[in-house]
MIMILUM-970762 format. One record per residue (C-alpha): residue number from 0; x, y, z. Coordinates in nm, 2 decimals, always signed. Layout:
NODE;NUM;X;Y;Z
...
//
This chain:
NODE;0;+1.64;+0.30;-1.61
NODE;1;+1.34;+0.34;-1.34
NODE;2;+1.22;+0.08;-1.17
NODE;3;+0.92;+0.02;-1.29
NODE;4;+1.00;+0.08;-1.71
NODE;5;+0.99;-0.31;-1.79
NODE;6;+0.67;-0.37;-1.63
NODE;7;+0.40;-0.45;-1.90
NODE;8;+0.10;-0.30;-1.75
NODE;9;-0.24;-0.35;-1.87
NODE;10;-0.51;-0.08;-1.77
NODE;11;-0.88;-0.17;-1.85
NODE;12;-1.16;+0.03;-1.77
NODE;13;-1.55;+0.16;-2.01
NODE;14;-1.43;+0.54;-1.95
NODE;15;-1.17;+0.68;-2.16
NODE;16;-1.10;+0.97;-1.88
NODE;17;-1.03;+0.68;-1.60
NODE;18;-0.79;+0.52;-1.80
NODE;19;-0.65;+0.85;-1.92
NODE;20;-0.61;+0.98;-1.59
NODE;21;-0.50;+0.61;-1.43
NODE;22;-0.23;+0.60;-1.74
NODE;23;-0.10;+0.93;-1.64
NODE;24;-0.07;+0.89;-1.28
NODE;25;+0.09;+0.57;-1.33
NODE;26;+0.33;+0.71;-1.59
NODE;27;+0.44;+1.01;-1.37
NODE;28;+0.60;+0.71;-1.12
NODE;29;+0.76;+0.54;-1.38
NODE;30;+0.55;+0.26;-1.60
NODE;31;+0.59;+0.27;-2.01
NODE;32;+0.50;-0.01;-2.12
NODE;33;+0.13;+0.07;-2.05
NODE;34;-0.14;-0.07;-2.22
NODE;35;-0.50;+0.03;-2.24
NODE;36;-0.88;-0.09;-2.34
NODE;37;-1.23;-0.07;-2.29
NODE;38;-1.31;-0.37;-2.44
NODE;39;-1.34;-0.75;-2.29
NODE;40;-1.23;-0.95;-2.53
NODE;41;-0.90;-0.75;-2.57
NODE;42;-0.83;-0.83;-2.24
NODE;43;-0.91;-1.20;-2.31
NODE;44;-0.66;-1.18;-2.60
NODE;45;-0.40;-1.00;-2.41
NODE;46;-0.42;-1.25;-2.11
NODE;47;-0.40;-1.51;-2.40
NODE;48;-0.09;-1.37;-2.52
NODE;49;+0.09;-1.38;-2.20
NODE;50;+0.12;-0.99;-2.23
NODE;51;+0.04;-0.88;-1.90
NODE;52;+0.26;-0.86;-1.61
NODE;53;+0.05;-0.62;-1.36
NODE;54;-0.33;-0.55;-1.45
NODE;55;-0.55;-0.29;-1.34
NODE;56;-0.88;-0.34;-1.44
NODE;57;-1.26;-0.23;-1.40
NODE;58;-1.47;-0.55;-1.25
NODE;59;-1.70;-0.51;-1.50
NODE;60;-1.59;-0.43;-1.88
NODE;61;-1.90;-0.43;-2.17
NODE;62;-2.14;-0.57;-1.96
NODE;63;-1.91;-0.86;-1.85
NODE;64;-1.78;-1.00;-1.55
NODE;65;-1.40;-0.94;-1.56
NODE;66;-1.37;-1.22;-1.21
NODE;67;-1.46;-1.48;-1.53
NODE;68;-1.14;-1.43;-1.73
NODE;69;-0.93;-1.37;-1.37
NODE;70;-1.07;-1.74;-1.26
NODE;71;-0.98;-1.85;-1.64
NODE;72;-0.62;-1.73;-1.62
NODE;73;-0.57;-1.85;-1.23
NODE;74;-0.71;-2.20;-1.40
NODE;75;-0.45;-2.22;-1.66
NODE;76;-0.74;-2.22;-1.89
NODE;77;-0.62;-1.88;-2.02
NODE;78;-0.28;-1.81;-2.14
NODE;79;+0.01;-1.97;-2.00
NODE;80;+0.11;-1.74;-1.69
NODE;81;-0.15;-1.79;-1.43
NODE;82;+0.02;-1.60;-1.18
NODE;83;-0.02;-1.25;-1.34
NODE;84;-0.08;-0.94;-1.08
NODE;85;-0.46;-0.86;-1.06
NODE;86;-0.57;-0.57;-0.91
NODE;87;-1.00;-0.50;-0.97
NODE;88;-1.19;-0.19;-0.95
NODE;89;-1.50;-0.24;-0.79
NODE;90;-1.77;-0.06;-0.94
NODE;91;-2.05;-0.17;-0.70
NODE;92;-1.98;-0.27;-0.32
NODE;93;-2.25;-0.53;-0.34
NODE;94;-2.15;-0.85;-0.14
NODE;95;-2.24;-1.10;-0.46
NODE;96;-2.04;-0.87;-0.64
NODE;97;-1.75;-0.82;-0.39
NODE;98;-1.73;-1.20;-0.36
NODE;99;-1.70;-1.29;-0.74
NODE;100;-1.40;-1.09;-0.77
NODE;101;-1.28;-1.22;-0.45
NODE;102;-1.32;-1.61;-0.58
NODE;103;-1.20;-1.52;-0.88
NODE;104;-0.83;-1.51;-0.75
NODE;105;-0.76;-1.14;-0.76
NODE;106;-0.45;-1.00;-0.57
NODE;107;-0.66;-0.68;-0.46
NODE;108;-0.96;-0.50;-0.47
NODE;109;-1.05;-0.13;-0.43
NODE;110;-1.40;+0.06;-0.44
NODE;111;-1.41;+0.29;-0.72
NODE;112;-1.37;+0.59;-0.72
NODE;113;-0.98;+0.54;-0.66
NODE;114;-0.68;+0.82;-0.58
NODE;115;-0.39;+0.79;-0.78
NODE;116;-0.15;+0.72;-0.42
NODE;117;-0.41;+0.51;-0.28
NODE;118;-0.38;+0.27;-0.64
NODE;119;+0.06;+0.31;-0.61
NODE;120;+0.02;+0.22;-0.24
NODE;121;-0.15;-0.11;-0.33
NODE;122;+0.11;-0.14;-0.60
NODE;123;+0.42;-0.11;-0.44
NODE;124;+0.30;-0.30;-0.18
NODE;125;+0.27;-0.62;-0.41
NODE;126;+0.60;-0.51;-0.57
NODE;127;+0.73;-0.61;-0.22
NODE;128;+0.53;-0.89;-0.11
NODE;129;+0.29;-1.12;-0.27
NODE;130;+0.04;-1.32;-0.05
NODE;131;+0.07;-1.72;-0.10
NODE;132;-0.15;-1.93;-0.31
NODE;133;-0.42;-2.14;-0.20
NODE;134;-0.51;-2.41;-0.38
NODE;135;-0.83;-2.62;-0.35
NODE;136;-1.05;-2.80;-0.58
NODE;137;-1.25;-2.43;-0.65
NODE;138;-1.05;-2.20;-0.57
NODE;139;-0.70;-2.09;-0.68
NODE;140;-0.55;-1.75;-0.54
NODE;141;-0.40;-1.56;-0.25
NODE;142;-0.49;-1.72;+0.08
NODE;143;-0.71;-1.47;+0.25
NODE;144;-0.76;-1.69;+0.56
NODE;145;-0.65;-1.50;+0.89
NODE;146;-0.34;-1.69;+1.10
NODE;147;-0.63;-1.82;+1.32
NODE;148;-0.85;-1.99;+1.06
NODE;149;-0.51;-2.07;+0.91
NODE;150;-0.43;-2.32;+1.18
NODE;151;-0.81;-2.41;+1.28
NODE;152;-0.97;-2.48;+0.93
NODE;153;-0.95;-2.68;+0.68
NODE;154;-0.61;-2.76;+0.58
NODE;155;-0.52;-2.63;+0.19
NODE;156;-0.26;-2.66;+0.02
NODE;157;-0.05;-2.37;+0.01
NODE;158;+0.23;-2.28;-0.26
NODE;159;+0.48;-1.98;-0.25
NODE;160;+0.41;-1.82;-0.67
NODE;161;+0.62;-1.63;-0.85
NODE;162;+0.55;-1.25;-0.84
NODE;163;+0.62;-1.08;-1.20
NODE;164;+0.60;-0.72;-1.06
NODE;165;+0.89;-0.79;-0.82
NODE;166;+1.10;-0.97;-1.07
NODE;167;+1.07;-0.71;-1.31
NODE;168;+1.20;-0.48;-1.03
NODE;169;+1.44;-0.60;-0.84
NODE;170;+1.50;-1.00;-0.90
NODE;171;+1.69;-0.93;-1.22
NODE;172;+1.50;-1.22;-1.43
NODE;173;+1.51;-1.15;-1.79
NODE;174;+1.21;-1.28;-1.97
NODE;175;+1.32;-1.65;-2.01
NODE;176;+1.39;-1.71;-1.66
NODE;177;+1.12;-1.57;-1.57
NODE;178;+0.89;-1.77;-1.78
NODE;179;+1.07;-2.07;-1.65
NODE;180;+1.01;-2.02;-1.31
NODE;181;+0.63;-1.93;-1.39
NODE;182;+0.62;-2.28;-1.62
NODE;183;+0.73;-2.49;-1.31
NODE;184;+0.53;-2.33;-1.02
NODE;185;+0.20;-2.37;-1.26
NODE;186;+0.35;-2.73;-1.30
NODE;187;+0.36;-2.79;-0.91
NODE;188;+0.00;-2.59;-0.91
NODE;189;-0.13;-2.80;-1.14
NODE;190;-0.04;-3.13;-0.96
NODE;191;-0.16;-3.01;-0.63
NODE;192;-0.52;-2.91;-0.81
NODE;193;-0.53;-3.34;-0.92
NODE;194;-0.49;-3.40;-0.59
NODE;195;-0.77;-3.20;-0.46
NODE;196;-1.01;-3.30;-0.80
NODE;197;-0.92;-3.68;-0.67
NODE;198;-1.04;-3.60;-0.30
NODE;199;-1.29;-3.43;-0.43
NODE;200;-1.45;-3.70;-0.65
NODE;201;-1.43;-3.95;-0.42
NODE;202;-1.62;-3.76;-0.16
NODE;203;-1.88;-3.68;-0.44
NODE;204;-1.89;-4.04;-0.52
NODE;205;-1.93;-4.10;-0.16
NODE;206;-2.26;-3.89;-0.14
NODE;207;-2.38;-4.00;-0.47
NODE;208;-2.39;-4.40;-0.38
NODE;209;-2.49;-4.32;+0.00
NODE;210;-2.76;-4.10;-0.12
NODE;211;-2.91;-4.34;-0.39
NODE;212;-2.83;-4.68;-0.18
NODE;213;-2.99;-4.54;+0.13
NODE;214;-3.32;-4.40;-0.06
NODE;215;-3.28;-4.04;+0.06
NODE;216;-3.50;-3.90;-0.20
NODE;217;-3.27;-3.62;-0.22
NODE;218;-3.32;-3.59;-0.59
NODE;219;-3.18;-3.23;-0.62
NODE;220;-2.85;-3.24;-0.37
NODE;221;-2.76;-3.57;-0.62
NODE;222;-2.82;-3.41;-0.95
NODE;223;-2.56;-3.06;-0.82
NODE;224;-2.34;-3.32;-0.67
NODE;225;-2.36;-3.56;-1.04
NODE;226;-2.31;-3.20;-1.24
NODE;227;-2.02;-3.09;-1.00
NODE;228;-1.86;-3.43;-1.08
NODE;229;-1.92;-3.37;-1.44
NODE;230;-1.73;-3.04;-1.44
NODE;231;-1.41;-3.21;-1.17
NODE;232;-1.38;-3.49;-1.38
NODE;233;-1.36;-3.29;-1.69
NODE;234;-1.10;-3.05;-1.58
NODE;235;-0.89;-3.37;-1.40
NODE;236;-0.85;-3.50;-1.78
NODE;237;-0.75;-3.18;-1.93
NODE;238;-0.50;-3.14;-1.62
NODE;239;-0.37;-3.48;-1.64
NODE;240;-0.26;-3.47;-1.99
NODE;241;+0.13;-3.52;-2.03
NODE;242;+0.19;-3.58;-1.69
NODE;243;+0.23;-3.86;-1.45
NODE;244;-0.14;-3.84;-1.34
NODE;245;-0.25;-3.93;-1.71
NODE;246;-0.17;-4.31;-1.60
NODE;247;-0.54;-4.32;-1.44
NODE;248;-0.69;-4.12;-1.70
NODE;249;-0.92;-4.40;-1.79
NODE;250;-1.06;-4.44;-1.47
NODE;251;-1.12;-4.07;-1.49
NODE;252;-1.28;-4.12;-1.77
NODE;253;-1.52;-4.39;-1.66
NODE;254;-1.63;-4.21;-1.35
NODE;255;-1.68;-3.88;-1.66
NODE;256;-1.91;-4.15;-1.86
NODE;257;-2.13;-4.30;-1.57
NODE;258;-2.19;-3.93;-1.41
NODE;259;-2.28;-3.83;-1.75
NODE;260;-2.52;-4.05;-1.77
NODE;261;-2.67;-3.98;-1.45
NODE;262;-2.70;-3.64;-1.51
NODE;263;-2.91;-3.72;-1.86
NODE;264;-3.06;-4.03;-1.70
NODE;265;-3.06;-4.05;-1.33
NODE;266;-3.27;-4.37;-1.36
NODE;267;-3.06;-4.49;-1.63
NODE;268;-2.79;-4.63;-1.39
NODE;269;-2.78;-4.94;-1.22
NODE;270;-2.69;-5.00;-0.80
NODE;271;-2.41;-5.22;-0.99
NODE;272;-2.24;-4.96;-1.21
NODE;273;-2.24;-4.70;-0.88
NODE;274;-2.07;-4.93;-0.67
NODE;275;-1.81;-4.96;-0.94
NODE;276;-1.83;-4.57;-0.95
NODE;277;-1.71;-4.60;-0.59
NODE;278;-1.42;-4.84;-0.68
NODE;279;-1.32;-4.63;-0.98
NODE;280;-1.27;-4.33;-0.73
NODE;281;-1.13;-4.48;-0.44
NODE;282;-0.87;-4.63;-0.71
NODE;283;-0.81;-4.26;-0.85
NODE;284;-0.78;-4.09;-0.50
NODE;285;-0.51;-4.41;-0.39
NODE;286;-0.30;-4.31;-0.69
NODE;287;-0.38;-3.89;-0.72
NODE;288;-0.44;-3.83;-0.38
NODE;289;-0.27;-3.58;-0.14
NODE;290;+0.08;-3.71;-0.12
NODE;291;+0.11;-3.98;-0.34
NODE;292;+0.22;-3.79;-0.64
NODE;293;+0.45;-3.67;-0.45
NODE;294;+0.59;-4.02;-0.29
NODE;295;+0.53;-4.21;-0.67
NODE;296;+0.73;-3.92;-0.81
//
Protein backbone atom coordinates (compact mmCIF):
# COMPACT_ATOMS: atom_id res chain seq x y z
CA UNK A 1 0.00 0.00 0.00
CA UNK A 2 1.48 3.67 -0.83
CA UNK A 3 1.34 6.12 1.47
CA UNK A 4 -0.98 8.29 0.33
CA UNK A 5 -3.89 5.55 -1.14
CA UNK A 6 -6.37 6.26 1.99
CA UNK A 7 -6.35 9.79 1.61
CA UNK A 8 -9.75 11.06 0.36
CA UNK A 9 -8.82 13.95 -1.69
CA UNK A 10 -11.16 16.42 -3.06
CA UNK A 11 -9.96 18.49 -6.17
CA UNK A 12 -12.24 21.45 -7.17
CA UNK A 13 -11.57 23.76 -9.83
CA UNK A 14 -14.30 25.58 -13.25
CA UNK A 15 -11.63 23.94 -15.83
CA UNK A 16 -11.96 20.38 -16.61
CA UNK A 17 -8.10 20.43 -17.98
CA UNK A 18 -6.80 21.80 -14.31
CA UNK A 19 -8.40 19.26 -12.60
CA UNK A 20 -7.50 16.68 -15.21
CA UNK A 21 -4.00 17.54 -15.15
CA UNK A 22 -4.07 18.28 -11.04
CA UNK A 23 -5.74 14.54 -10.75
CA UNK A 24 -3.02 13.12 -12.80
CA UNK A 25 -0.10 14.61 -11.20
CA UNK A 26 -1.46 13.77 -7.92
CA UNK A 27 -2.25 10.22 -8.96
CA UNK A 28 1.37 9.51 -10.38
CA UNK A 29 2.54 10.14 -6.37
CA UNK A 30 0.16 7.93 -5.09
CA UNK A 31 -3.61 9.45 -4.18
CA UNK A 32 -6.90 7.10 -5.34
CA UNK A 33 -9.39 8.04 -3.62
CA UNK A 34 -9.61 11.36 -5.62
CA UNK A 35 -12.51 13.19 -6.10
CA UNK A 36 -13.42 15.96 -8.52
CA UNK A 37 -15.94 19.06 -9.39
CA UNK A 38 -16.59 22.15 -10.84
CA UNK A 39 -19.50 22.89 -9.02
CA UNK A 40 -20.03 24.83 -5.43
CA UNK A 41 -22.56 23.26 -4.08
CA UNK A 42 -20.94 19.82 -4.46
CA UNK A 43 -18.29 20.94 -2.53
CA UNK A 44 -20.85 22.16 0.12
CA UNK A 45 -22.35 18.60 0.09
CA UNK A 46 -19.10 16.84 0.22
CA UNK A 47 -17.73 19.07 3.17
CA UNK A 48 -21.27 18.17 4.67
CA UNK A 49 -20.66 14.67 4.35
CA UNK A 50 -17.50 14.60 6.13
CA UNK A 51 -15.88 13.27 2.81
CA UNK A 52 -12.93 15.19 2.51
CA UNK A 53 -9.64 14.62 4.19
CA UNK A 54 -7.22 16.98 1.98
CA UNK A 55 -8.87 19.65 -0.43
CA UNK A 56 -7.49 21.31 -3.26
CA UNK A 57 -9.62 23.83 -4.51
CA UNK A 58 -10.01 26.93 -6.90
CA UNK A 59 -10.86 30.16 -4.61
CA UNK A 60 -13.50 30.92 -6.69
CA UNK A 61 -15.96 28.06 -8.00
CA UNK A 62 -19.39 29.31 -10.20
CA UNK A 63 -18.98 32.70 -9.31
CA UNK A 64 -18.66 31.99 -5.60
CA UNK A 65 -16.37 32.64 -2.89
CA UNK A 66 -14.93 29.14 -1.85
CA UNK A 67 -13.22 31.22 1.66
CA UNK A 68 -17.33 31.16 2.56
CA UNK A 69 -17.77 27.44 2.91
CA UNK A 70 -13.79 27.11 4.34
CA UNK A 71 -14.97 29.77 7.29
CA UNK A 72 -18.41 27.47 7.46
CA UNK A 73 -16.50 24.25 7.95
CA UNK A 74 -13.64 25.89 10.42
CA UNK A 75 -17.09 27.22 12.31
CA UNK A 76 -18.46 23.78 12.72
CA UNK A 77 -21.30 25.21 10.88
CA UNK A 78 -20.54 22.71 8.02
CA UNK A 79 -20.09 19.11 8.45
CA UNK A 80 -18.72 17.67 11.44
CA UNK A 81 -14.80 17.73 10.85
CA UNK A 82 -13.70 21.27 11.00
CA UNK A 83 -10.17 20.51 10.88
CA UNK A 84 -10.11 19.27 7.20
CA UNK A 85 -6.71 20.11 5.06
CA UNK A 86 -7.39 23.27 2.82
CA UNK A 87 -5.19 24.15 0.36
CA UNK A 88 -6.77 27.35 -2.22
CA UNK A 89 -5.83 28.34 -5.63
CA UNK A 90 -5.73 31.87 -5.99
CA UNK A 91 -7.09 33.01 -9.13
CA UNK A 92 -6.42 36.74 -8.53
CA UNK A 93 -3.46 38.17 -6.32
CA UNK A 94 -5.68 40.97 -5.26
CA UNK A 95 -5.11 41.87 -1.51
CA UNK A 96 -9.16 41.78 -0.67
CA UNK A 97 -9.07 38.74 -2.36
CA UNK A 98 -5.81 37.21 -0.84
CA UNK A 99 -7.21 38.17 2.65
CA UNK A 100 -10.65 36.42 2.35
CA UNK A 101 -9.07 33.15 1.81
CA UNK A 102 -6.62 33.98 4.35
CA UNK A 103 -9.57 34.70 7.09
CA UNK A 104 -11.27 32.08 5.97
CA UNK A 105 -8.96 29.46 7.78
CA UNK A 106 -7.20 27.95 4.92
CA UNK A 107 -3.93 25.81 5.57
CA UNK A 108 -2.24 27.35 2.27
CA UNK A 109 -2.51 29.34 -0.55
CA UNK A 110 -0.83 29.39 -3.98
CA UNK A 111 -1.18 31.89 -7.05
CA UNK A 112 -2.43 30.08 -9.90
CA UNK A 113 -1.03 28.97 -12.36
CA UNK A 114 0.52 26.02 -10.15
CA UNK A 115 3.42 23.19 -11.06
CA UNK A 116 2.51 19.88 -10.14
CA UNK A 117 5.98 19.71 -7.48
CA UNK A 118 5.37 23.05 -6.33
CA UNK A 119 1.44 21.74 -5.27
CA UNK A 120 3.33 18.01 -3.68
CA UNK A 121 5.83 20.25 -1.96
CA UNK A 122 3.03 22.15 -0.10
CA UNK A 123 1.49 18.80 0.45
CA UNK A 124 3.98 16.82 1.97
CA UNK A 125 4.94 19.50 3.84
CA UNK A 126 1.46 19.47 5.85
CA UNK A 127 1.66 15.67 5.72
CA UNK A 128 4.49 16.42 8.14
CA UNK A 129 3.51 19.34 10.13
CA UNK A 130 0.45 21.18 10.56
CA UNK A 131 0.56 24.83 11.91
CA UNK A 132 -1.57 25.35 15.40
CA UNK A 133 -5.01 26.79 15.62
CA UNK A 134 -5.85 30.09 16.64
CA UNK A 135 -8.87 30.71 18.05
CA UNK A 136 -10.61 34.06 18.51
CA UNK A 137 -14.00 35.35 18.47
CA UNK A 138 -13.60 35.83 14.29
CA UNK A 139 -11.24 33.92 13.33
CA UNK A 140 -10.52 30.13 13.55
CA UNK A 141 -7.33 28.70 11.66
CA UNK A 142 -3.62 28.32 11.58
CA UNK A 143 -1.88 30.94 13.61
CA UNK A 144 -0.07 33.00 10.99
CA UNK A 145 1.40 35.36 13.61
CA UNK A 146 5.34 35.47 13.41
CA UNK A 147 7.22 34.30 17.00
CA UNK A 148 7.51 38.15 17.59
CA UNK A 149 3.96 39.21 17.35
CA UNK A 150 3.44 35.85 18.96
CA UNK A 151 4.80 37.04 22.32
CA UNK A 152 4.04 40.98 21.74
CA UNK A 153 0.29 40.90 20.61
CA UNK A 154 -2.64 40.07 21.70
CA UNK A 155 -2.81 36.91 23.48
CA UNK A 156 -5.15 33.97 21.55
CA UNK A 157 -5.87 31.08 22.42
CA UNK A 158 -3.95 28.47 20.71
CA UNK A 159 -4.97 24.67 20.32
CA UNK A 160 -2.72 21.79 18.84
CA UNK A 161 -5.67 20.13 15.87
CA UNK A 162 -5.69 16.99 14.53
CA UNK A 163 -4.09 16.64 11.03
CA UNK A 164 -6.09 14.01 8.76
CA UNK A 165 -3.36 13.96 6.05
CA UNK A 166 -0.78 12.72 8.64
CA UNK A 167 -2.96 10.28 10.26
CA UNK A 168 -3.85 8.76 7.13
CA UNK A 169 -0.12 8.37 6.59
CA UNK A 170 1.70 7.52 9.14
CA UNK A 171 -0.35 7.68 12.70
CA UNK A 172 -2.18 4.37 11.90
CA UNK A 173 -5.80 5.82 13.00
CA UNK A 174 -8.45 3.85 11.34
CA UNK A 175 -11.49 5.93 10.69
CA UNK A 176 -13.17 5.76 14.14
CA UNK A 177 -10.28 6.83 15.99
CA UNK A 178 -9.79 9.27 13.93
CA UNK A 179 -13.13 10.77 14.05
CA UNK A 180 -12.84 10.59 17.83
CA UNK A 181 -10.03 12.55 18.15
CA UNK A 182 -11.47 15.19 15.57
CA UNK A 183 -14.98 15.00 17.85
CA UNK A 184 -13.03 16.05 21.02
CA UNK A 185 -10.48 18.66 19.67
CA UNK A 186 -13.80 20.48 17.96
CA UNK A 187 -15.25 19.98 21.54
CA UNK A 188 -12.21 21.77 23.22
CA UNK A 189 -12.43 24.42 20.02
CA UNK A 190 -15.74 24.98 20.67
CA UNK A 191 -15.41 25.82 24.43
CA UNK A 192 -12.49 28.11 23.82
CA UNK A 193 -14.68 30.03 20.95
CA UNK A 194 -17.58 30.71 24.22
CA UNK A 195 -15.02 32.00 25.94
CA UNK A 196 -13.98 34.57 23.45
CA UNK A 197 -17.94 35.24 22.35
CA UNK A 198 -18.30 36.05 26.37
CA UNK A 199 -15.26 38.54 26.24
CA UNK A 200 -16.39 39.64 23.35
CA UNK A 201 -19.93 40.62 24.31
CA UNK A 202 -19.07 42.17 27.24
CA UNK A 203 -16.67 44.49 25.60
CA UNK A 204 -19.42 45.24 23.04
CA UNK A 205 -21.76 45.86 25.80
CA UNK A 206 -19.22 48.06 27.28
CA UNK A 207 -19.18 50.43 24.17
CA UNK A 208 -22.82 50.21 23.61
CA UNK A 209 -23.89 51.69 27.26
CA UNK A 210 -20.65 54.13 27.29
CA UNK A 211 -21.60 55.26 23.96
CA UNK A 212 -25.35 55.93 24.52
CA UNK A 213 -24.89 57.01 28.49
CA UNK A 214 -22.14 59.47 27.52
CA UNK A 215 -24.18 61.08 24.38
CA UNK A 216 -21.42 60.44 21.80
CA UNK A 217 -23.64 60.68 18.92
CA UNK A 218 -21.91 57.95 17.38
CA UNK A 219 -24.99 56.63 15.80
CA UNK A 220 -23.13 54.34 13.25
CA UNK A 221 -20.08 52.74 15.46
CA UNK A 222 -23.37 51.65 17.83
CA UNK A 223 -25.49 50.24 15.23
CA UNK A 224 -22.07 47.71 13.78
CA UNK A 225 -21.30 47.24 17.29
CA UNK A 226 -25.50 46.27 18.18
CA UNK A 227 -25.35 44.06 14.66
CA UNK A 228 -22.01 42.41 15.69
CA UNK A 229 -23.64 41.48 19.02
CA UNK A 230 -26.54 40.18 17.14
CA UNK A 231 -24.50 37.79 15.11
CA UNK A 232 -21.96 36.75 18.73
CA UNK A 233 -24.84 36.23 20.61
CA UNK A 234 -26.55 34.12 18.06
CA UNK A 235 -23.66 31.80 17.36
CA UNK A 236 -22.87 31.59 21.55
CA UNK A 237 -26.59 29.87 21.71
CA UNK A 238 -25.99 27.51 18.95
CA UNK A 239 -22.43 26.70 20.60
CA UNK A 240 -23.74 26.39 23.93
CA UNK A 241 -26.25 23.78 23.23
CA UNK A 242 -25.53 20.45 25.21
CA UNK A 243 -22.85 21.61 26.99
CA UNK A 244 -21.88 23.10 30.27
CA UNK A 245 -22.15 26.72 28.91
CA UNK A 246 -25.94 26.13 28.08
CA UNK A 247 -26.53 26.96 32.03
CA UNK A 248 -26.39 30.80 31.09
CA UNK A 249 -28.13 30.35 27.90
CA UNK A 250 -30.90 32.59 29.07
CA UNK A 251 -28.80 35.43 29.81
CA UNK A 252 -27.55 34.91 26.30
CA UNK A 253 -30.63 35.05 25.26
CA UNK A 254 -31.66 38.29 26.88
CA UNK A 255 -28.60 40.25 25.82
CA UNK A 256 -29.92 38.43 21.88
CA UNK A 257 -33.54 40.08 22.62
CA UNK A 258 -32.50 43.71 23.85
CA UNK A 259 -29.72 43.98 20.98
CA UNK A 260 -32.38 43.00 18.73
CA UNK A 261 -34.31 45.49 19.53
CA UNK A 262 -31.78 47.99 19.23
CA UNK A 263 -30.85 47.15 16.03
CA UNK A 264 -34.84 47.58 14.82
CA UNK A 265 -35.38 50.39 17.30
CA UNK A 266 -32.33 52.14 18.62
CA UNK A 267 -34.69 54.58 20.36
CA UNK A 268 -36.87 51.77 21.46
CA UNK A 269 -34.57 50.95 24.51
CA UNK A 270 -34.59 52.48 27.75
CA UNK A 271 -31.04 53.79 29.91
CA UNK A 272 -32.72 51.07 32.30
CA UNK A 273 -32.79 47.97 30.18
CA UNK A 274 -28.89 48.80 28.95
CA UNK A 275 -27.65 48.89 32.29
CA UNK A 276 -29.20 45.48 32.79
CA UNK A 277 -27.57 44.72 29.30
CA UNK A 278 -24.34 45.36 31.18
CA UNK A 279 -25.20 43.12 34.15
CA UNK A 280 -26.46 40.35 31.87
CA UNK A 281 -22.83 40.34 30.24
CA UNK A 282 -20.66 40.87 32.96
CA UNK A 283 -22.77 37.82 34.56
CA UNK A 284 -22.05 35.73 31.16
CA UNK A 285 -18.30 36.65 30.97
CA UNK A 286 -17.90 35.64 35.14
CA UNK A 287 -19.34 32.20 34.26
CA UNK A 288 -17.95 31.70 30.20
CA UNK A 289 -15.00 33.63 30.51
CA UNK A 290 -11.30 32.68 29.74
CA UNK A 291 -10.67 30.12 32.33
CA UNK A 292 -13.59 29.61 34.18
CA UNK A 293 -14.89 26.73 32.10
CA UNK A 294 -11.99 25.39 32.57
CA UNK A 295 -11.86 25.76 36.65
CA UNK A 296 -16.01 25.05 36.90
CA UNK A 297 -15.29 21.94 34.76
Amino acid sequence: MNKYENVRLVIVDPSPLVRSGLKAALFSVGFRAISDTAHFVKLHDLLAEDAVDLLITSSEVENNDVGYLIREMRDQRLGTNPFVMAVVLLTSSDPDSVRRIIDSGADDLLLTPVAPDQLMGRVEKLARIRKPFVVTHDYTGPDRRTKQRAFTGQQAAVVEVPNPLKARLTDGLDGTRLARLIGDTASQVNRMKVERYSAQITWLVNHIHASVRDDLGEAKLIAEHTNRLVVVAEDMLRRARGTPAEAVCGHVQEVLATAQRLVSQPDGVTFTELERLADLAKGVVRVLGPGAMVQSG
